[in-house]
mmCIF file of the N, C-alpha and C atoms, coordinates in Angstrom:
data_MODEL
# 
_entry.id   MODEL 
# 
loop_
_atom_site.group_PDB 
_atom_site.id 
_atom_site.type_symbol 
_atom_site.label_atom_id 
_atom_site.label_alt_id 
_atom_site.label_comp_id 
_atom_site.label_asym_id 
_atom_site.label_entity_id 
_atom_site.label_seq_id 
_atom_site.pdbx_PDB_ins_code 
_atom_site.Cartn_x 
_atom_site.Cartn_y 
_atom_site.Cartn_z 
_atom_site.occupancy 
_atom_site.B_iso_or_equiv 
_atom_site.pdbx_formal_charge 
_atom_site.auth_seq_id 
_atom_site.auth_comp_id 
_atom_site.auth_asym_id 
_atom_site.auth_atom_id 
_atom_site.pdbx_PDB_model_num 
ATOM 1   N N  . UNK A 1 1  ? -75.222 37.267 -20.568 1.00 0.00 ? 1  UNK A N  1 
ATOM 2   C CA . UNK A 1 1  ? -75.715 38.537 -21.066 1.00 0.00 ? 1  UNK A CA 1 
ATOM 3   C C  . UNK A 1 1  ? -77.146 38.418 -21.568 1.00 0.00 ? 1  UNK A C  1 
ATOM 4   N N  . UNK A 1 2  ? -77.401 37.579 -21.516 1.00 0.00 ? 2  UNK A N  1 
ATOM 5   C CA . UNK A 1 2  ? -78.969 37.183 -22.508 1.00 0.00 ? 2  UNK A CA 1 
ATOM 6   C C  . UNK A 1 2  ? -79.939 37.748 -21.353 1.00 0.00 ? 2  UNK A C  1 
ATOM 7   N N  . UNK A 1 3  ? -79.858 37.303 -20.028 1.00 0.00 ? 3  UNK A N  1 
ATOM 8   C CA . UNK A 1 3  ? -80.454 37.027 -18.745 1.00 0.00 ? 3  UNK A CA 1 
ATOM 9   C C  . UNK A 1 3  ? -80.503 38.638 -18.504 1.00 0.00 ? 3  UNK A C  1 
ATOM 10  N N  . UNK A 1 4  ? -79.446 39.638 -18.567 1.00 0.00 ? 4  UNK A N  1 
ATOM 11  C CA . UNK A 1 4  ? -79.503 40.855 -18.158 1.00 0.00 ? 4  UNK A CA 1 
ATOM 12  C C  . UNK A 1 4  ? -79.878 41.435 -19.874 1.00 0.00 ? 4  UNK A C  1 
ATOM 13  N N  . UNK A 1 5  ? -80.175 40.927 -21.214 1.00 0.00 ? 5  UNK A N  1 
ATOM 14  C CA . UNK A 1 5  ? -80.550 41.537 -22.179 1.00 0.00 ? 5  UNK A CA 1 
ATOM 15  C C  . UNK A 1 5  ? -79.690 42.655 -22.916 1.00 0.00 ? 5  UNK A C  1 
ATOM 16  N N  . UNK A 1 6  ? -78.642 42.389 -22.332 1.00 0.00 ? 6  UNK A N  1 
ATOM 17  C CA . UNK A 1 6  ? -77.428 43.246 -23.050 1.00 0.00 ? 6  UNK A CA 1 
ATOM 18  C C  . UNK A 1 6  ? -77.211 42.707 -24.311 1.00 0.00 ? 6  UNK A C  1 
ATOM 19  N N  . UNK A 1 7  ? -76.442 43.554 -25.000 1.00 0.00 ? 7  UNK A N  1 
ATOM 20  C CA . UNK A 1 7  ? -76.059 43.136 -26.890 1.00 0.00 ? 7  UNK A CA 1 
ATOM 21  C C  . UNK A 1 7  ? -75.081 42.136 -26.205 1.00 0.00 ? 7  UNK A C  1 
ATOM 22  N N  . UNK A 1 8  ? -74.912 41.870 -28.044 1.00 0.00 ? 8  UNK A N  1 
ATOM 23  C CA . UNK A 1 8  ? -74.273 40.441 -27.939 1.00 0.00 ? 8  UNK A CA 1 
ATOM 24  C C  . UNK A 1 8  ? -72.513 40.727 -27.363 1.00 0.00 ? 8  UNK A C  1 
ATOM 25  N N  . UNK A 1 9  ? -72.327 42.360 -27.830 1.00 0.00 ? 9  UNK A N  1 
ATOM 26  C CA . UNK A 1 9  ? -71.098 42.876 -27.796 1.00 0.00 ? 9  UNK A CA 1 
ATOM 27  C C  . UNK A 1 9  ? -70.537 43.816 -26.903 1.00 0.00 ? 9  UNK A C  1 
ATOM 28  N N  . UNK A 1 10 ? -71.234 43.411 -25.692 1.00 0.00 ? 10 UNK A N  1 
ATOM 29  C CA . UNK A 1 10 ? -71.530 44.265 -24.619 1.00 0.00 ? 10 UNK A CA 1 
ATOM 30  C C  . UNK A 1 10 ? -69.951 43.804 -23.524 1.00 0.00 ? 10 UNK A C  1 
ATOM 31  N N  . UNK A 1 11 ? -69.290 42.411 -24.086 1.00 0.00 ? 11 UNK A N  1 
ATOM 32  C CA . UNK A 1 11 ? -68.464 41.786 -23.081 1.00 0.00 ? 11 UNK A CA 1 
ATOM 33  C C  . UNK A 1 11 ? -67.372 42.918 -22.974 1.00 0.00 ? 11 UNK A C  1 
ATOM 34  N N  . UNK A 1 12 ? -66.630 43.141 -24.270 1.00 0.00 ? 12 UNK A N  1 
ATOM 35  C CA . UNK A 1 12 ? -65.836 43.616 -23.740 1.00 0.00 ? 12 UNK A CA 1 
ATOM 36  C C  . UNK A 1 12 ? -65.798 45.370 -23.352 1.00 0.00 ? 12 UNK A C  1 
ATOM 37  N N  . UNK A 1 13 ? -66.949 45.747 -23.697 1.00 0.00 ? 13 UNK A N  1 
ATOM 38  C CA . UNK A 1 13 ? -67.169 47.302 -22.787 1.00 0.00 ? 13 UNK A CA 1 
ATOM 39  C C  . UNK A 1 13 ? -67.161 47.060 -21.417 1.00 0.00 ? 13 UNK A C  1 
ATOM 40  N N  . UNK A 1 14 ? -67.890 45.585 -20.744 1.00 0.00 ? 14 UNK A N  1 
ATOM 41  C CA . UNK A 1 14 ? -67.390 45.279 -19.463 1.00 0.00 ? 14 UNK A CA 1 
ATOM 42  C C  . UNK A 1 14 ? -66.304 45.087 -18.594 1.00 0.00 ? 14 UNK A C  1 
ATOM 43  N N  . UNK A 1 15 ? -65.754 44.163 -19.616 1.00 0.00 ? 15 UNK A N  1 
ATOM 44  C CA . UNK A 1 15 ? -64.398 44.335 -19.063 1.00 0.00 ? 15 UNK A CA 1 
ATOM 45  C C  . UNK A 1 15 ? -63.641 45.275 -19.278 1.00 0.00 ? 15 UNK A C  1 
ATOM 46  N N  . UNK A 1 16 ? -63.338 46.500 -20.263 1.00 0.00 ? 16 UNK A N  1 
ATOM 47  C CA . UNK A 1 16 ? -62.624 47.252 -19.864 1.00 0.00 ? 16 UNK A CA 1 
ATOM 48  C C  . UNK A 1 16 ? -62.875 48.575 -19.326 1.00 0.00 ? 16 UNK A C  1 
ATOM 49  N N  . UNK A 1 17 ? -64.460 48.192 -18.133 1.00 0.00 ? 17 UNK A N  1 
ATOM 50  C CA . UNK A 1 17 ? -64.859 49.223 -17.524 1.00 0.00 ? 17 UNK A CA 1 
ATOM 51  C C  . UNK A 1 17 ? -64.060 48.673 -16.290 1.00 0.00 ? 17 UNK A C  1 
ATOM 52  N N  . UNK A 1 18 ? -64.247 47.169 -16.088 1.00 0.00 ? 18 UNK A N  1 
ATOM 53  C CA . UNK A 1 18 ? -63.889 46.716 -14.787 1.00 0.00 ? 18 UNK A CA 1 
ATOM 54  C C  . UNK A 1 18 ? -61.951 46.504 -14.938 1.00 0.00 ? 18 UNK A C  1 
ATOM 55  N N  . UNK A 1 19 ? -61.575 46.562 -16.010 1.00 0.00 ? 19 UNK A N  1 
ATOM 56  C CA . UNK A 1 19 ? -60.036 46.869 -15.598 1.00 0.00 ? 19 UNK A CA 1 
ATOM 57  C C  . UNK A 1 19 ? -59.575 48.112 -15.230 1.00 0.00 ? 19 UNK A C  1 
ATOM 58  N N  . UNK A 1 20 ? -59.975 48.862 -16.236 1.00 0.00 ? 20 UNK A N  1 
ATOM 59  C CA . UNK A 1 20 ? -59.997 50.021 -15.781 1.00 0.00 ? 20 UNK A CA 1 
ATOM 60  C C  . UNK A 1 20 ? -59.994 51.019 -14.599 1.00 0.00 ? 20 UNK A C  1 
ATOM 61  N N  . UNK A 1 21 ? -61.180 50.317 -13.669 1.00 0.00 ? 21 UNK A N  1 
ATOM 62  C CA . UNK A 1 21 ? -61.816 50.480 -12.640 1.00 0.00 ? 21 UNK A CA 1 
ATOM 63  C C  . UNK A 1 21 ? -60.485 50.262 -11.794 1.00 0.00 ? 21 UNK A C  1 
ATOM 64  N N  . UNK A 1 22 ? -60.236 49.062 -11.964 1.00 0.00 ? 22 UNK A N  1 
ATOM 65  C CA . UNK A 1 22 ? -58.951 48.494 -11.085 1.00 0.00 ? 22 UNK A CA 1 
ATOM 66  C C  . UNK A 1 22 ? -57.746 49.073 -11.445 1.00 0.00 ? 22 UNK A C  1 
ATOM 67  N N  . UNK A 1 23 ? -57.313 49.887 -12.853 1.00 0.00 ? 23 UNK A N  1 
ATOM 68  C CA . UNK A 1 23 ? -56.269 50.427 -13.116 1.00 0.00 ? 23 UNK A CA 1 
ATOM 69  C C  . UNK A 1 23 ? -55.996 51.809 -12.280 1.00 0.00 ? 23 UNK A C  1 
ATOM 70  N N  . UNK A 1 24 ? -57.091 52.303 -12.287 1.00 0.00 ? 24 UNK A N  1 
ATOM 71  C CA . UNK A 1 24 ? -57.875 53.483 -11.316 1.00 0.00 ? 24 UNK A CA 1 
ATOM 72  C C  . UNK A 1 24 ? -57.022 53.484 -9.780  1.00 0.00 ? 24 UNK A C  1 
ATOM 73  N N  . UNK A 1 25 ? -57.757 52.656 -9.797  1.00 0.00 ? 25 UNK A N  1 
ATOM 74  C CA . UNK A 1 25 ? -57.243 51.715 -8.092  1.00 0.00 ? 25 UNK A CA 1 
ATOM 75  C C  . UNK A 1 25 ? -56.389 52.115 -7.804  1.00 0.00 ? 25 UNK A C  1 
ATOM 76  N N  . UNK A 1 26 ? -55.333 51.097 -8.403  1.00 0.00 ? 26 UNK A N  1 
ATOM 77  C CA . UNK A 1 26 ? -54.113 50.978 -7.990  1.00 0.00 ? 26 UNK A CA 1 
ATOM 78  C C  . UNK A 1 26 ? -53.353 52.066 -8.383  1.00 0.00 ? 26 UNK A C  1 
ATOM 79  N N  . UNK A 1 27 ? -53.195 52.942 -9.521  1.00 0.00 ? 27 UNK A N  1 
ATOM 80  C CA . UNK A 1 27 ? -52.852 54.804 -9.312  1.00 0.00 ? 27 UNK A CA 1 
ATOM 81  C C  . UNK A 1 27 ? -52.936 55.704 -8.429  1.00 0.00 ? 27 UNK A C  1 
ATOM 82  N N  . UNK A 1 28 ? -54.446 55.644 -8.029  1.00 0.00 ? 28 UNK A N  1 
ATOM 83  C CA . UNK A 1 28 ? -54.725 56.263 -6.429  1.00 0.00 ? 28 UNK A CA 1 
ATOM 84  C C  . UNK A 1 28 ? -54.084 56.030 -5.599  1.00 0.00 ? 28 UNK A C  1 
ATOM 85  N N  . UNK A 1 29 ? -53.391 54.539 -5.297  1.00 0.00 ? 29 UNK A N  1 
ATOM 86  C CA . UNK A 1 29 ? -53.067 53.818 -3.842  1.00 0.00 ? 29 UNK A CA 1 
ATOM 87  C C  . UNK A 1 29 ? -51.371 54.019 -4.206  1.00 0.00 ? 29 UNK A C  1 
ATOM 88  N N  . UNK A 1 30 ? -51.140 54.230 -5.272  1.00 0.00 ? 30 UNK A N  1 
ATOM 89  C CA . UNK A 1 30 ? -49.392 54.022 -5.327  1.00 0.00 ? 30 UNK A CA 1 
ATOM 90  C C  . UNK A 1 30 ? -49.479 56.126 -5.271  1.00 0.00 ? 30 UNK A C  1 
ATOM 91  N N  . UNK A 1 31 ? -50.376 56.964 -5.549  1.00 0.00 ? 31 UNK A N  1 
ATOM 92  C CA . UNK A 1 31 ? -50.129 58.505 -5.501  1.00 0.00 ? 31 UNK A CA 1 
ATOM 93  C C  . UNK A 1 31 ? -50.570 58.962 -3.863  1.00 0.00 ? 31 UNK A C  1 
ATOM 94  N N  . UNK A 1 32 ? -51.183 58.100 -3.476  1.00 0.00 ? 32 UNK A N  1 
ATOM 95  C CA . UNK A 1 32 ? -50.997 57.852 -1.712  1.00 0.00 ? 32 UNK A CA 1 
ATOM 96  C C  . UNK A 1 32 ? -50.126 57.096 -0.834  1.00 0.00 ? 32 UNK A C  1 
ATOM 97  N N  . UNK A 1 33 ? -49.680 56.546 -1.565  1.00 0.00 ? 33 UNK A N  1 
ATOM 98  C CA . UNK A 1 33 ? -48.362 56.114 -0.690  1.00 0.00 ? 33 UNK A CA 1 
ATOM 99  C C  . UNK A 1 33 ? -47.160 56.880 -1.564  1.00 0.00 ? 33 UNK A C  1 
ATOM 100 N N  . UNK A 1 34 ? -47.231 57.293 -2.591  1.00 0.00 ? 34 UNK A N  1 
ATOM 101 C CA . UNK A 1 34 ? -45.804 57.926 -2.792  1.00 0.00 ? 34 UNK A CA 1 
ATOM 102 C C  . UNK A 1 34 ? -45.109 57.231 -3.360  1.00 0.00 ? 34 UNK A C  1 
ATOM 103 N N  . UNK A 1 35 ? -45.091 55.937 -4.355  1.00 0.00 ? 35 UNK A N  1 
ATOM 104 C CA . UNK A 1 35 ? -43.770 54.969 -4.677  1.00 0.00 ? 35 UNK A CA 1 
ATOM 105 C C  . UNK A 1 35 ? -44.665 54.171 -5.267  1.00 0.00 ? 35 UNK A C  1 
ATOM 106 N N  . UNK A 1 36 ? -43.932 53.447 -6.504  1.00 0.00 ? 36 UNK A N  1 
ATOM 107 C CA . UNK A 1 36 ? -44.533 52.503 -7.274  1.00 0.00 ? 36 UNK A CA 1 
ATOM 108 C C  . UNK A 1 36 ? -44.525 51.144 -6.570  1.00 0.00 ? 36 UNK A C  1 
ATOM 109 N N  . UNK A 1 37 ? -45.813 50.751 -6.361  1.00 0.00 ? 37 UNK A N  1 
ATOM 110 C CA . UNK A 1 37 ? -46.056 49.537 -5.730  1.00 0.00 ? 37 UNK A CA 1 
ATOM 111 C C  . UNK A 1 37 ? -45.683 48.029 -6.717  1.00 0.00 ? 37 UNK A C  1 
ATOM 112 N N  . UNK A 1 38 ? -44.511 47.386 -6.189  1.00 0.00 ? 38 UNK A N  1 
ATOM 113 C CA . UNK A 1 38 ? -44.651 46.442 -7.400  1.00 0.00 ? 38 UNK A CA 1 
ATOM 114 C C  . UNK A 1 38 ? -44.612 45.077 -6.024  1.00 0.00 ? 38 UNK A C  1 
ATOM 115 N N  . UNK A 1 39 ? -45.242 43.860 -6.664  1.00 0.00 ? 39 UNK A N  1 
ATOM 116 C CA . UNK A 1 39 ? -45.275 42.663 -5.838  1.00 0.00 ? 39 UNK A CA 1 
ATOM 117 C C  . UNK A 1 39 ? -43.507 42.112 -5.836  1.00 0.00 ? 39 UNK A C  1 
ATOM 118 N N  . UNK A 1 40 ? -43.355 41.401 -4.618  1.00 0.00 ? 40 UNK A N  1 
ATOM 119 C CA . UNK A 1 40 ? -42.354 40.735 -4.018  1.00 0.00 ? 40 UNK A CA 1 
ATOM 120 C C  . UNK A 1 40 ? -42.985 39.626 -3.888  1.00 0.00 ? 40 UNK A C  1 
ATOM 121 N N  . UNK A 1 41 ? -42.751 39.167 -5.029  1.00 0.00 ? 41 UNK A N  1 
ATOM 122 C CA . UNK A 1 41 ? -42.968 37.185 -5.019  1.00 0.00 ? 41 UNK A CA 1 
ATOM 123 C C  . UNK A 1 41 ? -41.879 36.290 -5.487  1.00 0.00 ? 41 UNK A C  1 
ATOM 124 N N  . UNK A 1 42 ? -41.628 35.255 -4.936  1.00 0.00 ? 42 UNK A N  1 
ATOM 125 C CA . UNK A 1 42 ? -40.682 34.345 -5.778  1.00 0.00 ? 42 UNK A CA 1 
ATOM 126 C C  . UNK A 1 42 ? -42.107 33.120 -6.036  1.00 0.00 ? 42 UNK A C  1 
ATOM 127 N N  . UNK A 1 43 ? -41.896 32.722 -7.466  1.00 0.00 ? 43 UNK A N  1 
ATOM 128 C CA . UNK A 1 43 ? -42.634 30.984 -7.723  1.00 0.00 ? 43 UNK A CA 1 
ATOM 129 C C  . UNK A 1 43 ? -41.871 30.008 -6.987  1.00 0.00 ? 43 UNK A C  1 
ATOM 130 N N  . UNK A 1 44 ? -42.315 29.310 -5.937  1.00 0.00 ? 44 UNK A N  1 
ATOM 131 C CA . UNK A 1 44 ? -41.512 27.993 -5.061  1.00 0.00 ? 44 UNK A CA 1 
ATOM 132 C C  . UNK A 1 44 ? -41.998 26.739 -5.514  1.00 0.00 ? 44 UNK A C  1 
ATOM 133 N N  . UNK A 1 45 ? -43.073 26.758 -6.689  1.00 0.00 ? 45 UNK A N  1 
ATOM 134 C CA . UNK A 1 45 ? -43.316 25.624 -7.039  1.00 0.00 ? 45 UNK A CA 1 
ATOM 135 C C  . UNK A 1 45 ? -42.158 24.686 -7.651  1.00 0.00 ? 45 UNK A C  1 
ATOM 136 N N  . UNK A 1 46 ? -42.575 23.560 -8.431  1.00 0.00 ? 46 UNK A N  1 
ATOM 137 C CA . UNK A 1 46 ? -41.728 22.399 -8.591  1.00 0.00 ? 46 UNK A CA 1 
ATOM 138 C C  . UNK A 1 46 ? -41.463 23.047 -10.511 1.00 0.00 ? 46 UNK A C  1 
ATOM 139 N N  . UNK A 1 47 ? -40.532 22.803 -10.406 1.00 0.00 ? 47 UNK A N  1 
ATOM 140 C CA . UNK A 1 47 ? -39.395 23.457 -11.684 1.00 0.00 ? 47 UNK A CA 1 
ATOM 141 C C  . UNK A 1 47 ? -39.500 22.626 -12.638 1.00 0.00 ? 47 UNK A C  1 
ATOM 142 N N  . UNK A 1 48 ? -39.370 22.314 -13.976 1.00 0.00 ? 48 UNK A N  1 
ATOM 143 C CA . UNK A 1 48 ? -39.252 21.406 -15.016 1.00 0.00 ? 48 UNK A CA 1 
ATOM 144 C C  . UNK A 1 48 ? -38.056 20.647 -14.933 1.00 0.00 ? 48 UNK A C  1 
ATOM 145 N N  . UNK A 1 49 ? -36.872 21.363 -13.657 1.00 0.00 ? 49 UNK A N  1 
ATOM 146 C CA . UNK A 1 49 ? -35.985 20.928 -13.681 1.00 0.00 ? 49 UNK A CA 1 
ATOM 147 C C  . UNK A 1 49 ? -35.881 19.367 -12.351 1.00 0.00 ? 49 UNK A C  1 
ATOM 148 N N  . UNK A 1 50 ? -37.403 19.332 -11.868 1.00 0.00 ? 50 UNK A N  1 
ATOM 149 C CA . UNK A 1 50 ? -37.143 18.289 -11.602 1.00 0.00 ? 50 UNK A CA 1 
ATOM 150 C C  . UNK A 1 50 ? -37.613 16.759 -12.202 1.00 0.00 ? 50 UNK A C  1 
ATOM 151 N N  . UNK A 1 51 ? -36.830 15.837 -11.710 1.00 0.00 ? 51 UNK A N  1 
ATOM 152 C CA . UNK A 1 51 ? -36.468 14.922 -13.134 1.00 0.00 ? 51 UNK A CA 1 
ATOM 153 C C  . UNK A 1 51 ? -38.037 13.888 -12.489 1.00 0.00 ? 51 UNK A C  1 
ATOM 154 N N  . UNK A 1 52 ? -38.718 13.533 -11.692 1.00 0.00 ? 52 UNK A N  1 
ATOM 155 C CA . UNK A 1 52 ? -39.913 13.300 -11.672 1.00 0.00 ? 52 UNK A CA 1 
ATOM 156 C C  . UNK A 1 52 ? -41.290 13.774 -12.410 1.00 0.00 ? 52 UNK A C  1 
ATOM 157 N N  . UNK A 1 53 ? -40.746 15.026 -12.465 1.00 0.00 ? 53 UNK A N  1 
ATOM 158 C CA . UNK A 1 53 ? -41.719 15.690 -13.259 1.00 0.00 ? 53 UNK A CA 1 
ATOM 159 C C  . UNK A 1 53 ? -41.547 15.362 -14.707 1.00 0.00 ? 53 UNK A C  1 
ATOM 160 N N  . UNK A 1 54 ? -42.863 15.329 -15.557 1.00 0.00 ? 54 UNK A N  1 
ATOM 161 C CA . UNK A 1 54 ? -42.385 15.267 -17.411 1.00 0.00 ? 54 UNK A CA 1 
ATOM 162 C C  . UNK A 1 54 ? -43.698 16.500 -17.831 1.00 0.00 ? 54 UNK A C  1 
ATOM 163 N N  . UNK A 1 55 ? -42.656 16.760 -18.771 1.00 0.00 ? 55 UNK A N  1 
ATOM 164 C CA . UNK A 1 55 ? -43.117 17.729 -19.353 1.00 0.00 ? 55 UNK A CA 1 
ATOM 165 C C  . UNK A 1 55 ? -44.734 17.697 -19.831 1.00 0.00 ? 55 UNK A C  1 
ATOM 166 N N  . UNK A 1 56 ? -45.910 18.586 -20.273 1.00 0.00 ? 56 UNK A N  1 
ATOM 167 C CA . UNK A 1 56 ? -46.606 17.569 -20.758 1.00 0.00 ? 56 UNK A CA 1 
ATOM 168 C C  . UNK A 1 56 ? -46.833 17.581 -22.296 1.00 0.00 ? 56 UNK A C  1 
ATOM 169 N N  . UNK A 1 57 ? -47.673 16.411 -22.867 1.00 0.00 ? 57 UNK A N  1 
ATOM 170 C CA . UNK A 1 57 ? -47.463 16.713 -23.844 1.00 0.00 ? 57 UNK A CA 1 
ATOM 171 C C  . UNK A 1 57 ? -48.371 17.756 -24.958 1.00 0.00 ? 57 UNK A C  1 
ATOM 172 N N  . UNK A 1 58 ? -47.954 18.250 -26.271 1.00 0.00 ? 58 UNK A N  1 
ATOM 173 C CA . UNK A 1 58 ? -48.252 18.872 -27.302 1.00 0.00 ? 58 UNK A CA 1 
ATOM 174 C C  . UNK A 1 58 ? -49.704 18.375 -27.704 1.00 0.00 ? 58 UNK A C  1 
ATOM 175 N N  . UNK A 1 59 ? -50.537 19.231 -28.210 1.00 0.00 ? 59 UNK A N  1 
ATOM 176 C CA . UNK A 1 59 ? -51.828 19.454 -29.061 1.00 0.00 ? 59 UNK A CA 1 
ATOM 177 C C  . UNK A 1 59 ? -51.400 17.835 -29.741 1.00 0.00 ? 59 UNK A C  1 
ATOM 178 N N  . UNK A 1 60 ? -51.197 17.931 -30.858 1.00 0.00 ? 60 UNK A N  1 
ATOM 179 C CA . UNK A 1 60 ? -50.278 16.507 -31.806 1.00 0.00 ? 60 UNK A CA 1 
ATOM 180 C C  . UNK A 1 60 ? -50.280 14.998 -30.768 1.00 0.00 ? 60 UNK A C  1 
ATOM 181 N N  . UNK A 1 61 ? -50.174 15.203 -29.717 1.00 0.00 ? 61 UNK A N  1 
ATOM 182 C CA . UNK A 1 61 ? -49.761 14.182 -28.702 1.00 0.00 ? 61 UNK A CA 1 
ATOM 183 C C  . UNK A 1 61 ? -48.207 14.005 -28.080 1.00 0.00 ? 61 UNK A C  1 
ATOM 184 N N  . UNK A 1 62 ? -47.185 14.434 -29.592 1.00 0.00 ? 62 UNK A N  1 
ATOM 185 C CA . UNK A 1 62 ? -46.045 14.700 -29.359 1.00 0.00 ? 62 UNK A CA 1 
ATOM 186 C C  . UNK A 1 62 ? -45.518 15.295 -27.363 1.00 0.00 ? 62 UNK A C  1 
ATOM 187 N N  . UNK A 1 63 ? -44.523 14.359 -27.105 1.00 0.00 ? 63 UNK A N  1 
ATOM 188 C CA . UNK A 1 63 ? -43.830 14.967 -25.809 1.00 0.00 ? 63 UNK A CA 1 
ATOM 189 C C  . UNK A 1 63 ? -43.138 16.307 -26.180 1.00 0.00 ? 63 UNK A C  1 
ATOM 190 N N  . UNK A 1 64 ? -43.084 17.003 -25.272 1.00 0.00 ? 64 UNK A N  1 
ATOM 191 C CA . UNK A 1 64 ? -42.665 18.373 -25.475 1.00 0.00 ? 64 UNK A CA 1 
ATOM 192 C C  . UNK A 1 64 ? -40.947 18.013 -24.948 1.00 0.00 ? 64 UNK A C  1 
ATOM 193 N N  . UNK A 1 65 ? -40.630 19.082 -25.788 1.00 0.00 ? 65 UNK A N  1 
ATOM 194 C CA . UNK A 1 65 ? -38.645 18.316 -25.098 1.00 0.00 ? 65 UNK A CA 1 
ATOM 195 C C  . UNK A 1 65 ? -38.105 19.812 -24.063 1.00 0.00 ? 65 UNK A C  1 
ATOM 196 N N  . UNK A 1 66 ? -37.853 18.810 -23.278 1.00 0.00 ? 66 UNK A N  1 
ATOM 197 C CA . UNK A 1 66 ? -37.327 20.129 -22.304 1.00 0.00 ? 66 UNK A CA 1 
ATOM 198 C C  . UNK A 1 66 ? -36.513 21.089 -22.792 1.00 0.00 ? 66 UNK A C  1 
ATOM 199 N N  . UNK A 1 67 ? -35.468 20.700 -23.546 1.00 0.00 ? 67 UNK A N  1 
ATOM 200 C CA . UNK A 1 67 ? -34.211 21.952 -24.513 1.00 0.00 ? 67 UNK A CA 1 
ATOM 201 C C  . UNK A 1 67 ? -35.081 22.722 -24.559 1.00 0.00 ? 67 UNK A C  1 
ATOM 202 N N  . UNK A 1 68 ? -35.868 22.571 -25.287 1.00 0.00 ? 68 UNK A N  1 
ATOM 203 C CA . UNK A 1 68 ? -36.971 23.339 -26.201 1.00 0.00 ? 68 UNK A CA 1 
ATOM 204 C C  . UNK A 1 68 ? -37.582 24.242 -25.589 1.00 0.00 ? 68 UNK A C  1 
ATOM 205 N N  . UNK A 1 69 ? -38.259 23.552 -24.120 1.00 0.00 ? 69 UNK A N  1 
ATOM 206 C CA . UNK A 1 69 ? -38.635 24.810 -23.275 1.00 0.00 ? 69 UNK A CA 1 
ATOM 207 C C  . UNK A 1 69 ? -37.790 25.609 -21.964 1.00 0.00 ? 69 UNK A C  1 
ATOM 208 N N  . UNK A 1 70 ? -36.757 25.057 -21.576 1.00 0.00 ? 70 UNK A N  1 
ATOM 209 C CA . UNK A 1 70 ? -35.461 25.683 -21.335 1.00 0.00 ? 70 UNK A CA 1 
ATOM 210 C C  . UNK A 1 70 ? -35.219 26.876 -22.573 1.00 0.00 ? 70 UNK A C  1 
ATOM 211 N N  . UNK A 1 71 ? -35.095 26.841 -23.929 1.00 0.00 ? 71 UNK A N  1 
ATOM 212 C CA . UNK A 1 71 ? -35.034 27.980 -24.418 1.00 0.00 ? 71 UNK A CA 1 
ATOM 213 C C  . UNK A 1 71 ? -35.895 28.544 -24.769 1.00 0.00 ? 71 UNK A C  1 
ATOM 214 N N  . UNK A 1 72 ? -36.968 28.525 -24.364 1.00 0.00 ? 72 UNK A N  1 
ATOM 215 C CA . UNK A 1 72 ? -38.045 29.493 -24.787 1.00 0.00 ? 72 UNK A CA 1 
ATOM 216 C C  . UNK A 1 72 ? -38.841 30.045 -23.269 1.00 0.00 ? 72 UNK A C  1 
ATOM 217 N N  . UNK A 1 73 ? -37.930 29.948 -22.707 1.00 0.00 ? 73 UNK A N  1 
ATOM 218 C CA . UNK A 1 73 ? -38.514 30.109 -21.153 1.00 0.00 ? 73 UNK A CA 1 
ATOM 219 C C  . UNK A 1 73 ? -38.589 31.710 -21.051 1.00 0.00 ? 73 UNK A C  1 
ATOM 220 N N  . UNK A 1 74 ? -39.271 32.401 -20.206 1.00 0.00 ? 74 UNK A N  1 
ATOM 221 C CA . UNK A 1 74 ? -39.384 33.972 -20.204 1.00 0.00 ? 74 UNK A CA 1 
ATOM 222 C C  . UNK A 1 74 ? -38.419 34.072 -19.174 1.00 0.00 ? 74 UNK A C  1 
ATOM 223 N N  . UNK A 1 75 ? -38.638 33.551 -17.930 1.00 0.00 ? 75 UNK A N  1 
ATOM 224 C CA . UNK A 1 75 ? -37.723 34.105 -16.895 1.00 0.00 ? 75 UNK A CA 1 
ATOM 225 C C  . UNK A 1 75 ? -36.887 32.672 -16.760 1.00 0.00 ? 75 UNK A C  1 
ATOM 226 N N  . UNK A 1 76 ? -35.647 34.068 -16.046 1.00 0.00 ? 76 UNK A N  1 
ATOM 227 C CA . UNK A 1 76 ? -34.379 33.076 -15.426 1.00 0.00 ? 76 UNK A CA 1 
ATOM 228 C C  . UNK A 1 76 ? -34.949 32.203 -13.814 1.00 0.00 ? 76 UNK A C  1 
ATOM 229 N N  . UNK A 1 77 ? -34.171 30.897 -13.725 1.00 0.00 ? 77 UNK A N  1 
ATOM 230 C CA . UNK A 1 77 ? -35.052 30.042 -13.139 1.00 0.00 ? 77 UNK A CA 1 
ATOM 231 C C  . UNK A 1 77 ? -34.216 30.634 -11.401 1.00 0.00 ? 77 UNK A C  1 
ATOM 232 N N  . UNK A 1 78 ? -34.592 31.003 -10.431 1.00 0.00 ? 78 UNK A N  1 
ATOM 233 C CA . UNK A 1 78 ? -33.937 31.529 -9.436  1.00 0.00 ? 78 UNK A CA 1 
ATOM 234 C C  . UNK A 1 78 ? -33.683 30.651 -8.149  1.00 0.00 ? 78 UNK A C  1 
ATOM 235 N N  . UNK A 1 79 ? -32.315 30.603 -8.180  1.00 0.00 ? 79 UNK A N  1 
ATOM 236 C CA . UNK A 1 79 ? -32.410 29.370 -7.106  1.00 0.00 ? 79 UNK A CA 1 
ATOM 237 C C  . UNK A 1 79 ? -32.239 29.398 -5.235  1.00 0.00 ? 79 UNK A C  1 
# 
């Protein structure tokens, strides 16, 4: 921002011209097609549940324990 001489507090009027912009978007394109557009993805990456993999560790250095993030997980793991 220095380079284009904008205030110091100029970031986030940017960004929520440019989300916006994109919120825009995608309203237009789902009121032209007629139906709420939502993504069809599955994650195929490698799971915590495999036993090669280790978790990594905590800020502290501490290992992170899998229980721990098994229950604090957001989504169910889909197999």
């Amino acid at each position: 921002s220095v380079q284009l001489q904008l205030p110091r507090d100029a970031a986030f009027g940017l960004f929520s011209i440019a989300r916006s912009a994109g919120l825009l978007a995608h309203c237009i394109e789902q009121l032209r097609v007629g139906k709420v557009i939502r993504p069809r993805s599955r994650y195929t990456g490698p799971t915590l549940d495999d036993r090669h993999l280790r978790p990594a560790a905590d800020d502290d250095g501490k290992q992170t324990k899998v229980g721990m993030i098994n229950k604090n997980r957001l989504f169910k793991v889909v197999e």
